[in-house]
PDB file of N, CA, C and O in Angstrom, chain B, residues numbered from 101:
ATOM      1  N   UNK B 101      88.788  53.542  92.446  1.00  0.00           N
ATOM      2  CA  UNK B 101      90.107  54.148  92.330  1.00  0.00           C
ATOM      3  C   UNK B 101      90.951  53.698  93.504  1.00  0.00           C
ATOM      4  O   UNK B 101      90.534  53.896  94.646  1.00  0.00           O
ATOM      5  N   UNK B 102      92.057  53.133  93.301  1.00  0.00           N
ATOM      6  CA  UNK B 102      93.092  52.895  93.802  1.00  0.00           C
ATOM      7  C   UNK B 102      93.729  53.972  94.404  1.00  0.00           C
ATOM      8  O   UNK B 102      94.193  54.881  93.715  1.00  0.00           O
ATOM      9  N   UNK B 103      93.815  53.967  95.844  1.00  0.00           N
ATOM     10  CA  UNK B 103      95.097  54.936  96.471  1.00  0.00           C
ATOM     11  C   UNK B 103      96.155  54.335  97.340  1.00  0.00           C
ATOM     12  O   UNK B 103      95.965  54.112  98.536  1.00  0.00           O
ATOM     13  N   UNK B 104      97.250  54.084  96.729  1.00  0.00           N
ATOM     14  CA  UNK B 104      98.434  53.737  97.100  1.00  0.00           C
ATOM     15  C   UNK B 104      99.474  54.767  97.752  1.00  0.00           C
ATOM     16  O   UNK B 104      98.992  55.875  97.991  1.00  0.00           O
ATOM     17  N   UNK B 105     100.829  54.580  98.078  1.00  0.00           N
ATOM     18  CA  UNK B 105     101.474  55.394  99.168  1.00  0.00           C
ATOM     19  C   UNK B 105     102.537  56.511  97.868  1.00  0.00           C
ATOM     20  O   UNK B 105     103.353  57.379  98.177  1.00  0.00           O
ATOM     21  N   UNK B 106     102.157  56.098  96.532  1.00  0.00           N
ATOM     22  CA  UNK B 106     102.849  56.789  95.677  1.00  0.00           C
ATOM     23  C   UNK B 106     101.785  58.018  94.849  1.00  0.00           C
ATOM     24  O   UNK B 106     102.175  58.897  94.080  1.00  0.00           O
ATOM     25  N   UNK B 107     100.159  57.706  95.350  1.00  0.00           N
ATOM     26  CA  UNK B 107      99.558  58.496  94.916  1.00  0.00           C
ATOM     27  C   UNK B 107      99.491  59.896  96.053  1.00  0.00           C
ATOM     28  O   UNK B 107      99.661  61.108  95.915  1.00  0.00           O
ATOM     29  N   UNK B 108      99.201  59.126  97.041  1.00  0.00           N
ATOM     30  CA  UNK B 108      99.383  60.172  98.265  1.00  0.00           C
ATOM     31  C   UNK B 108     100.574  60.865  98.357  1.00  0.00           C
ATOM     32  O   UNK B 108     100.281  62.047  98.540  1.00  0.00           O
ATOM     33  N   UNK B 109     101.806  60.713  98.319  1.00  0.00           N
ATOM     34  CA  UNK B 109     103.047  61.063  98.177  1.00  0.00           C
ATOM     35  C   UNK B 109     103.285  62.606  97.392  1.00  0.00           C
ATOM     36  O   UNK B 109     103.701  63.709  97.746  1.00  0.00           O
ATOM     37  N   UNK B 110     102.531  61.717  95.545  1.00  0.00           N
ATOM     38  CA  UNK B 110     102.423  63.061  94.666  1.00  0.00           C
ATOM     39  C   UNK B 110     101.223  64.096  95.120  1.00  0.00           C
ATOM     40  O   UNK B 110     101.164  65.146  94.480  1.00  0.00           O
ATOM     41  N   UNK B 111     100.143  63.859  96.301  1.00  0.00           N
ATOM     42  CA  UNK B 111      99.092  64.616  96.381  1.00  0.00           C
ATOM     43  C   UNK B 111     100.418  65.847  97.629  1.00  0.00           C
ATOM     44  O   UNK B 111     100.746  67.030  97.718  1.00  0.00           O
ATOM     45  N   UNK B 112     100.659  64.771  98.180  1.00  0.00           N
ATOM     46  CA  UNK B 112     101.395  65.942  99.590  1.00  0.00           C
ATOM     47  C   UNK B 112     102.181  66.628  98.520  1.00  0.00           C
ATOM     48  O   UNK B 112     101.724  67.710  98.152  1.00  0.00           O
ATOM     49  N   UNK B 113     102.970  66.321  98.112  1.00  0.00           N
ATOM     50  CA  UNK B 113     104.102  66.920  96.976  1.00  0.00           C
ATOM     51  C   UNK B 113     103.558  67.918  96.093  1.00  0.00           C
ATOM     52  O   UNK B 113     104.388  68.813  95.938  1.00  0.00           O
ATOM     53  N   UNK B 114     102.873  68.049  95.680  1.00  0.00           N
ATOM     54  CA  UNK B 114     102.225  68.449  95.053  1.00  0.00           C
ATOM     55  C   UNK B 114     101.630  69.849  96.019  1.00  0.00           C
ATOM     56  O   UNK B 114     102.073  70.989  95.877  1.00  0.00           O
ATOM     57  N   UNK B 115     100.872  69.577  96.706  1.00  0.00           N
ATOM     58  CA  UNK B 115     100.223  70.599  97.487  1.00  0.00           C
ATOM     59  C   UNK B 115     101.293  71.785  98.461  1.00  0.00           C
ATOM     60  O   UNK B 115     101.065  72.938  98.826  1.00  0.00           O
ATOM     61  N   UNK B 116     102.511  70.880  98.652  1.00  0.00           N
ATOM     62  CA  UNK B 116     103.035  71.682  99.308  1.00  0.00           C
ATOM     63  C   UNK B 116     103.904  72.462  98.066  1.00  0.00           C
ATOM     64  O   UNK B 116     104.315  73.567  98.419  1.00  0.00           O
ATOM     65  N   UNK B 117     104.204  72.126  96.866  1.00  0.00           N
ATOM     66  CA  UNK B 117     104.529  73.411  96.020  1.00  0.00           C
ATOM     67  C   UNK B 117     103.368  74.173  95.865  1.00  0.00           C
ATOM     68  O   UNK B 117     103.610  75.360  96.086  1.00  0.00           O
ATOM     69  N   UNK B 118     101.939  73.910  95.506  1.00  0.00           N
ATOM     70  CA  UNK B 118     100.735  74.899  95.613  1.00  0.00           C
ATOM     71  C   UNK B 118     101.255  76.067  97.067  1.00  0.00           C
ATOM     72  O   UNK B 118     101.533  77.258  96.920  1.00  0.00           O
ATOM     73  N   UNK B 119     101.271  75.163  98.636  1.00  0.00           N
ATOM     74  CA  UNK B 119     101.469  76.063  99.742  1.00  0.00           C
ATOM     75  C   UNK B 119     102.413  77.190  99.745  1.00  0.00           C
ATOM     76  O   UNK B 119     102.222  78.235 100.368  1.00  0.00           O
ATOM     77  N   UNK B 120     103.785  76.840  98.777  1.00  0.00           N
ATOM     78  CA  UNK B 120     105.017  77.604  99.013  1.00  0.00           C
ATOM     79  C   UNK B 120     104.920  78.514  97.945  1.00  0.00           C
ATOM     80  O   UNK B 120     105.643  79.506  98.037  1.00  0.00           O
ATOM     81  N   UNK B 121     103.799  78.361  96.401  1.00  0.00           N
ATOM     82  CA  UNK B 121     103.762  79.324  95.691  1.00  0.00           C
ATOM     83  C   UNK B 121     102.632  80.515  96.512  1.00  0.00           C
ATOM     84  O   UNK B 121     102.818  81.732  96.518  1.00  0.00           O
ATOM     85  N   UNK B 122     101.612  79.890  97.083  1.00  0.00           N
ATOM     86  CA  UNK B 122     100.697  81.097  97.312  1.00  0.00           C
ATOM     87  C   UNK B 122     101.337  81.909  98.879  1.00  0.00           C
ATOM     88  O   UNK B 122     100.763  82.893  99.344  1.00  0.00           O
ATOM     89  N   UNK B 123     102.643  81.266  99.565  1.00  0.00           N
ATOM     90  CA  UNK B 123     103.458  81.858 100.379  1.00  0.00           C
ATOM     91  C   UNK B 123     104.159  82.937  99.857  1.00  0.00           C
ATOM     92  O   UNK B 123     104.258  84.071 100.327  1.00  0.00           O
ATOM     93  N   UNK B 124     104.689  82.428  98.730  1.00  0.00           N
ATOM     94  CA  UNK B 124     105.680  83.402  97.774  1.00  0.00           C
ATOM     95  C   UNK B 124     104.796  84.847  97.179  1.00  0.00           C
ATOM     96  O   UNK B 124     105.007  86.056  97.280  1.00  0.00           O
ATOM     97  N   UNK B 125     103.887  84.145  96.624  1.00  0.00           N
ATOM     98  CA  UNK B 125     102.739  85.753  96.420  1.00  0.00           C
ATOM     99  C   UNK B 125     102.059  86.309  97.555  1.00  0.00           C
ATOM    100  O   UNK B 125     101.181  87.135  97.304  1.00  0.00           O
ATOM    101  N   UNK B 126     102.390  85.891  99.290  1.00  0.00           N
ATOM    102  CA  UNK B 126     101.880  86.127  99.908  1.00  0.00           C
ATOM    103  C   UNK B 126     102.768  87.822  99.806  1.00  0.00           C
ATOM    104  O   UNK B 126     102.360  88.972  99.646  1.00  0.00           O
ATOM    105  N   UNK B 127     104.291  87.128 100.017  1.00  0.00           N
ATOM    106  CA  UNK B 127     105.592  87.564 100.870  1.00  0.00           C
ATOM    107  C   UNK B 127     105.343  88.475  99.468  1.00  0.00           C
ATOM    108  O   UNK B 127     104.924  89.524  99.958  1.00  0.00           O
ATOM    109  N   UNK B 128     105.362  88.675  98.002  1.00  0.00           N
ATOM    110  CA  UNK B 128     105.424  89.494  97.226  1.00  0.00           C
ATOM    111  C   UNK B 128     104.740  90.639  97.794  1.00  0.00           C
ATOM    112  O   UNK B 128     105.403  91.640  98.066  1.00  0.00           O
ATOM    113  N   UNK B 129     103.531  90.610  97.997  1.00  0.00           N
ATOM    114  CA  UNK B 129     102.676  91.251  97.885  1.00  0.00           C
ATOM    115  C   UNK B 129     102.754  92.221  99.834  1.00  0.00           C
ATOM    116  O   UNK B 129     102.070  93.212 100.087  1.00  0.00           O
ATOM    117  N   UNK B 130     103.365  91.808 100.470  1.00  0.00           N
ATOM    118  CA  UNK B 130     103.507  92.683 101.738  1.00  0.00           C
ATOM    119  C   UNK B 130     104.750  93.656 101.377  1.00  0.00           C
ATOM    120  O   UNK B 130     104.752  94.813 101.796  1.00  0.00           O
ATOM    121  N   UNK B 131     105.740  93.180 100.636  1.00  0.00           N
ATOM    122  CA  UNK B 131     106.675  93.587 100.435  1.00  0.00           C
ATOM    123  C   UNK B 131     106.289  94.701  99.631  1.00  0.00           C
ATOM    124  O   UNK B 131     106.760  95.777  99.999  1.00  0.00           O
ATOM    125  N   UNK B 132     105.558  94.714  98.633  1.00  0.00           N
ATOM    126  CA  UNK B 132     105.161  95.421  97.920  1.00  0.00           C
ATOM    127  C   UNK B 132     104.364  96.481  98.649  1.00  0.00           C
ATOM    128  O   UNK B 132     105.076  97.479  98.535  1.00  0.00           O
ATOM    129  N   UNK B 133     103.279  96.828  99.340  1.00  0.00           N
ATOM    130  CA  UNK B 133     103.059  97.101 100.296  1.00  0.00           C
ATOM    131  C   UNK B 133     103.476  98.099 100.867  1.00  0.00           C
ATOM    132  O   UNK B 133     103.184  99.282 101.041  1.00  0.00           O
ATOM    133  N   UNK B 134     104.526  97.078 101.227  1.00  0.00           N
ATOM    134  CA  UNK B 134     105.722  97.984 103.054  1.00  0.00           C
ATOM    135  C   UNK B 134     106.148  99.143 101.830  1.00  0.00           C
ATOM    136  O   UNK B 134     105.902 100.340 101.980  1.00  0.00           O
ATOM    137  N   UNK B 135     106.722  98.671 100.787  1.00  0.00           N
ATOM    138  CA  UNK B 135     107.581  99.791  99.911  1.00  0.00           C
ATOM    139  C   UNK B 135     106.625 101.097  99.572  1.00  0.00           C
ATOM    140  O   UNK B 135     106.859 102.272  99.852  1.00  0.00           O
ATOM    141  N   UNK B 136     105.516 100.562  98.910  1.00  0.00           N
ATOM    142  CA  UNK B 136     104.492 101.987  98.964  1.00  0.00           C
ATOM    143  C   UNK B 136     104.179 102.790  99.992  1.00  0.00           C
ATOM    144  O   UNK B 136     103.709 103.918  99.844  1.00  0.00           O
ATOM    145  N   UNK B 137     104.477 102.130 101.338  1.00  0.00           N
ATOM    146  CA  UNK B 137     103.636 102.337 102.170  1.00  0.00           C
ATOM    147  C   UNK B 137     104.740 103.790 102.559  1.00  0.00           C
ATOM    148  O   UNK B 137     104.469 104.973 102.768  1.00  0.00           O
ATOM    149  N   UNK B 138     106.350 102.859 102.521  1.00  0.00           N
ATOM    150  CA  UNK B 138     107.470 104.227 102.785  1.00  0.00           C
ATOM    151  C   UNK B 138     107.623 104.997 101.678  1.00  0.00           C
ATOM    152  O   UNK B 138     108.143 106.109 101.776  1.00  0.00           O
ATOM    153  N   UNK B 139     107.328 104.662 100.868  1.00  0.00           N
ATOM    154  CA  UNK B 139     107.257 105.926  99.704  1.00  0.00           C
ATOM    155  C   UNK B 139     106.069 107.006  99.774  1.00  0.00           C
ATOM    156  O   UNK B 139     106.153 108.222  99.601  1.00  0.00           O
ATOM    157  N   UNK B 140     105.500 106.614  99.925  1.00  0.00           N
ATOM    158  CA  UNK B 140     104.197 107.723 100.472  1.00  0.00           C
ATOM    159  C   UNK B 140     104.243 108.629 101.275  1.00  0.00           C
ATOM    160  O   UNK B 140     103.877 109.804 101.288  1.00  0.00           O
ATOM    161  N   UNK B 141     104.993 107.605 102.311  1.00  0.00           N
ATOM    162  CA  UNK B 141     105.413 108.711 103.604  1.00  0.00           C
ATOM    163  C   UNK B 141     106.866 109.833 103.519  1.00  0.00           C
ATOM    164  O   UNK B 141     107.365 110.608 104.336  1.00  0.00           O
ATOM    165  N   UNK B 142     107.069 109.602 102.668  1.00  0.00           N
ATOM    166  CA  UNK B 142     108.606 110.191 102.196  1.00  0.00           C
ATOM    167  C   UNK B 142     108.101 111.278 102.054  1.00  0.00           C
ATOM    168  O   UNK B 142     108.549 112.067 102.886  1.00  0.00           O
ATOM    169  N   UNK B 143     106.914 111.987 100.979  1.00  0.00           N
ATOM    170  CA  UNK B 143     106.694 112.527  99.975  1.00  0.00           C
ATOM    171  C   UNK B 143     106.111 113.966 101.541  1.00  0.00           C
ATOM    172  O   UNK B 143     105.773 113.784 102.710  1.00  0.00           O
ATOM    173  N   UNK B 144     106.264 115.217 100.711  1.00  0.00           N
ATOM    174  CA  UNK B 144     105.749 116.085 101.697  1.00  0.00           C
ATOM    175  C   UNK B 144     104.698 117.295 101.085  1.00  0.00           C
ATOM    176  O   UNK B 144     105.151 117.945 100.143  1.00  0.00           O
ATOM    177  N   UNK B 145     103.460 117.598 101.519  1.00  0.00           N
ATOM    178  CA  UNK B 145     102.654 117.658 101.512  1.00  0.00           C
ATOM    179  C   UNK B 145     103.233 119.354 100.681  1.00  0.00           C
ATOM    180  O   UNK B 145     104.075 120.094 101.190  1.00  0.00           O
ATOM    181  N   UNK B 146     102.489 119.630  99.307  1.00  0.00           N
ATOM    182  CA  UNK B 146     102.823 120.969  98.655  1.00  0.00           C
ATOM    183  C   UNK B 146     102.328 122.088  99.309  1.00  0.00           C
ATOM    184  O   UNK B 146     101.097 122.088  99.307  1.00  0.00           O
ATOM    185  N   UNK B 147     102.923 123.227  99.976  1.00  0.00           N
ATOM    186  CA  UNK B 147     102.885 124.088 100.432  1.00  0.00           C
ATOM    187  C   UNK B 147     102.766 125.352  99.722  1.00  0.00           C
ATOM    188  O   UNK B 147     103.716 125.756  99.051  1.00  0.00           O
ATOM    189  N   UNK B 148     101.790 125.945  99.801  1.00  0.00           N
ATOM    190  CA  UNK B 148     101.500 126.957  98.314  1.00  0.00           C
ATOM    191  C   UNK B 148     101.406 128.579  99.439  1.00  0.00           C
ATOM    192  O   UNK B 148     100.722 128.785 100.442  1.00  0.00           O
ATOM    193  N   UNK B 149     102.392 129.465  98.725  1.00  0.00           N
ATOM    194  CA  UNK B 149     102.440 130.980  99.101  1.00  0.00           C
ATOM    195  C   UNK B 149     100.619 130.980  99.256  1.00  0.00           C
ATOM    196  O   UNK B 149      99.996 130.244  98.491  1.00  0.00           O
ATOM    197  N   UNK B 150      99.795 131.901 100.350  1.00  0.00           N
ATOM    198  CA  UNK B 150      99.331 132.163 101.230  1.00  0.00           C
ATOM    199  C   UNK B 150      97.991 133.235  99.938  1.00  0.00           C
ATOM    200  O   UNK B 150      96.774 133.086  99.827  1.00  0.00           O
ATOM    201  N   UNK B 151      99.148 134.445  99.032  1.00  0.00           N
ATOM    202  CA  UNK B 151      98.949 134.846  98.011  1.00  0.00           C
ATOM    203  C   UNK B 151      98.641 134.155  96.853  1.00  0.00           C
ATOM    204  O   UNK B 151      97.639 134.231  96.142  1.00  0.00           O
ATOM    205  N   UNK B 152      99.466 133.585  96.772  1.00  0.00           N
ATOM    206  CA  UNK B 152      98.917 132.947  95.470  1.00  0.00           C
ATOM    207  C   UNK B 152      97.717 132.101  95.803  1.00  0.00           C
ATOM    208  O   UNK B 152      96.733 132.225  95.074  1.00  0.00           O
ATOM    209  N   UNK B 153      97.668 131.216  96.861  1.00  0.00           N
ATOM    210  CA  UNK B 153      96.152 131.051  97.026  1.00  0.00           C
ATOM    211  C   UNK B 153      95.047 131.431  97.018  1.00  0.00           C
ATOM    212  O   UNK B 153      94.075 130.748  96.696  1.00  0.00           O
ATOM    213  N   UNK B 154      95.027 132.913  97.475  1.00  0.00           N
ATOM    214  CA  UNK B 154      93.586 133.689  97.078  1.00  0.00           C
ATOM    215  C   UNK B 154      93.653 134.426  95.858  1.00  0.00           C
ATOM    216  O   UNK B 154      92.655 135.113  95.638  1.00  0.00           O
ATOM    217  N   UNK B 155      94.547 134.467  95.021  1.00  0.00           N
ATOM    218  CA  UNK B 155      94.583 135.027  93.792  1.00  0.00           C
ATOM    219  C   UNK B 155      94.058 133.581  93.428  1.00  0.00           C
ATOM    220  O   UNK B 155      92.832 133.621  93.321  1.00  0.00           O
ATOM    221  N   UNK B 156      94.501 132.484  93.232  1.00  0.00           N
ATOM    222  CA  UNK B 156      93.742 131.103  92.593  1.00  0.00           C
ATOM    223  C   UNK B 156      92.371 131.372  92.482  1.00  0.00           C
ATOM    224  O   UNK B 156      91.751 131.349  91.418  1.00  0.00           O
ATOM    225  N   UNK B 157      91.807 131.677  93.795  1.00  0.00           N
ATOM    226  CA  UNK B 157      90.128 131.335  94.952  1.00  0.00           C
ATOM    227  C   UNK B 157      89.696 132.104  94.234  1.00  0.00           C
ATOM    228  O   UNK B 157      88.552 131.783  93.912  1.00  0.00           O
ATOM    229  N   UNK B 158      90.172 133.397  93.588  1.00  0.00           N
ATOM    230  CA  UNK B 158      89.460 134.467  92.907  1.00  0.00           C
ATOM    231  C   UNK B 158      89.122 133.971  91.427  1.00  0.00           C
ATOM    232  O   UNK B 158      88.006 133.805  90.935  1.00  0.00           O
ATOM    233  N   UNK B 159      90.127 133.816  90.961  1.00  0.00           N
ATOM    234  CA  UNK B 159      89.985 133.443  89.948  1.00  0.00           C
ATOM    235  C   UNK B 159      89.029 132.294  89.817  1.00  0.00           C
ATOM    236  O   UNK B 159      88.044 132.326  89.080  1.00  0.00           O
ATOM    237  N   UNK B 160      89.379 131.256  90.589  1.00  0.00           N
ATOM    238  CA  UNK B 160      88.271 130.171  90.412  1.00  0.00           C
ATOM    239  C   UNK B 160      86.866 130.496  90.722  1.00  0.00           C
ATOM    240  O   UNK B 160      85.966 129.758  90.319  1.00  0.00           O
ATOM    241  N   UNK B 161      86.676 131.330  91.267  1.00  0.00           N
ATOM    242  CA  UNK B 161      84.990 132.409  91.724  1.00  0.00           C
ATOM    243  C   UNK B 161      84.717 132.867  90.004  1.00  0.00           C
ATOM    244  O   UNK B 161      83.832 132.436  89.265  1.00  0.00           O
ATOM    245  N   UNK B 162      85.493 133.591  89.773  1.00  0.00           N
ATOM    246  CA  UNK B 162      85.412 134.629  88.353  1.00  0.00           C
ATOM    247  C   UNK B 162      84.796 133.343  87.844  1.00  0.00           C
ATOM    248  O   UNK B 162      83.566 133.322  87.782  1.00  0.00           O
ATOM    249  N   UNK B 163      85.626 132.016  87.382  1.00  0.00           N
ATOM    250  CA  UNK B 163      85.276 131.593  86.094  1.00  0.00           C
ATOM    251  C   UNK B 163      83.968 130.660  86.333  1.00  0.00           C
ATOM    252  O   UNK B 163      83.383 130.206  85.350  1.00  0.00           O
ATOM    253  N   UNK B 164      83.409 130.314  87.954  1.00  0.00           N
ATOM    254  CA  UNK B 164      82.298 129.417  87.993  1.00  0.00           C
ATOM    255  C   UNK B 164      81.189 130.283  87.668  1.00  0.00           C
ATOM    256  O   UNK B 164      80.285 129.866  86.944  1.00  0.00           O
ATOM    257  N   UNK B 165      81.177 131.945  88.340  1.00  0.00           N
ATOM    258  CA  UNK B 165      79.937 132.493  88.342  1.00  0.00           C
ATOM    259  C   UNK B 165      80.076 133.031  86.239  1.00  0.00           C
ATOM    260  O   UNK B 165      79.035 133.057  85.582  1.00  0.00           O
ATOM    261  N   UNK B 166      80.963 133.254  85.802  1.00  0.00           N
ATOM    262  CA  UNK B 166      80.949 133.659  84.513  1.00  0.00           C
ATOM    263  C   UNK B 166      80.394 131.935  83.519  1.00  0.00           C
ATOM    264  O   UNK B 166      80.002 132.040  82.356  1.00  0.00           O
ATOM    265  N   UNK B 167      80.446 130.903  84.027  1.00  0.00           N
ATOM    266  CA  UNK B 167      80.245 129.318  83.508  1.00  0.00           C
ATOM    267  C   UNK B 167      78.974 129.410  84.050  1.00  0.00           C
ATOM    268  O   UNK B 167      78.287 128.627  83.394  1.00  0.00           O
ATOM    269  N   UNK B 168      78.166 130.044  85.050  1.00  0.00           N
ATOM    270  CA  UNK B 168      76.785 129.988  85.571  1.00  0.00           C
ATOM    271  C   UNK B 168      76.081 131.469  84.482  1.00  0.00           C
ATOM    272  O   UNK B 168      74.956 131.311  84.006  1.00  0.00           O
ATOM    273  N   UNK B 169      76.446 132.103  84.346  1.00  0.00           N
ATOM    274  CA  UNK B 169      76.058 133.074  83.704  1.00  0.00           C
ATOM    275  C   UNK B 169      75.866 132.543  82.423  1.00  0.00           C
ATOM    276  O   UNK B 169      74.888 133.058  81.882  1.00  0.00           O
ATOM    277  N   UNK B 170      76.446 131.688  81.724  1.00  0.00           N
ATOM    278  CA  UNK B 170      76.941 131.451  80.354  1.00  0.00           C
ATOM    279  C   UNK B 170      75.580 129.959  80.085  1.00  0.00           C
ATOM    280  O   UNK B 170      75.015 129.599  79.053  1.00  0.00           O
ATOM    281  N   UNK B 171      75.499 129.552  81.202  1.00  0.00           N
ATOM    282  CA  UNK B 171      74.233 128.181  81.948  1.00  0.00           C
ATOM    283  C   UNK B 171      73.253 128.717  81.554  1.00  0.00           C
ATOM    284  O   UNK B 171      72.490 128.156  80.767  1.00  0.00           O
ATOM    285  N   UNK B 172      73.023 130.126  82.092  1.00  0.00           N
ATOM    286  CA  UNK B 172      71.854 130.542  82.158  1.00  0.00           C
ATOM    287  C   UNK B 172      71.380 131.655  80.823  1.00  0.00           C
ATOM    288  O   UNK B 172      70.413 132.416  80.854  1.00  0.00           O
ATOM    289  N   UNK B 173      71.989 131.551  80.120  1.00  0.00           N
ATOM    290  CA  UNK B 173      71.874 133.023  78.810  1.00  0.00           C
ATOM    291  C   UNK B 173      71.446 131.317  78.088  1.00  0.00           C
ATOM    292  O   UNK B 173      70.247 131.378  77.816  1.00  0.00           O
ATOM    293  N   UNK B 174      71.925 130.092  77.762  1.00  0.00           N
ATOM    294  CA  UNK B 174      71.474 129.469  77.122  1.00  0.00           C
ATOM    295  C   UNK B 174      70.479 128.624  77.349  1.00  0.00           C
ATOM    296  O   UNK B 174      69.909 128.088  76.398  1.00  0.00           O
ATOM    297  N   UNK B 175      70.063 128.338  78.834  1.00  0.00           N
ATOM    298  CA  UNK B 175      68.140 128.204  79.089  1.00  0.00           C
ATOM    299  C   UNK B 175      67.155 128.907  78.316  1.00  0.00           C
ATOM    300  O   UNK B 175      66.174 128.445  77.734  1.00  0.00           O
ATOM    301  N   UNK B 176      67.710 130.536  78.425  1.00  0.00           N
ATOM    302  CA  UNK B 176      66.641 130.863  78.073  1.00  0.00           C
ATOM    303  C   UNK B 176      66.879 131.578  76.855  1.00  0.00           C
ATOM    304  O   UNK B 176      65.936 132.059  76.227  1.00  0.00           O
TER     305      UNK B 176
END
């Protein structure tokens, strides 16, 4: 195989659009990124009445030990 100054030419040419596309999905992809990264931080953490939390806690007690009760009537 023959390499002349027009094969080398299309290899550089060539490679440097390969370099500037996987630059371009580099730069996509930070950008993309940075934007989640401030949207995330925007967002503020749900703050739930103090009450209504242990009315939840209760309730969620009631229905595990009544789902363990319900476990155990069908073992045996």
């Amino acid at each position: 195989m023959k390499f002349d100054a027009t094969t080398f030419t299309n290899f550089i040419i060539g490679s440097l659009y390969f370099y500037l596309f996987i630059l371009f999905l580099f730069t996509l992809y930070i950008g993309w990124r940075s934007f989640h990264k401030k949207r995330m931080n925007k967002q503020e953490p749900v703050q739930i009445d103090p009450k209504v939390a242990t009315e939840m806690a209760k309730k969620i007690t009631e229905e595990a030990a009544m789902h363990r009760k319900e476990r155990q009537e069908e073992k045996n």
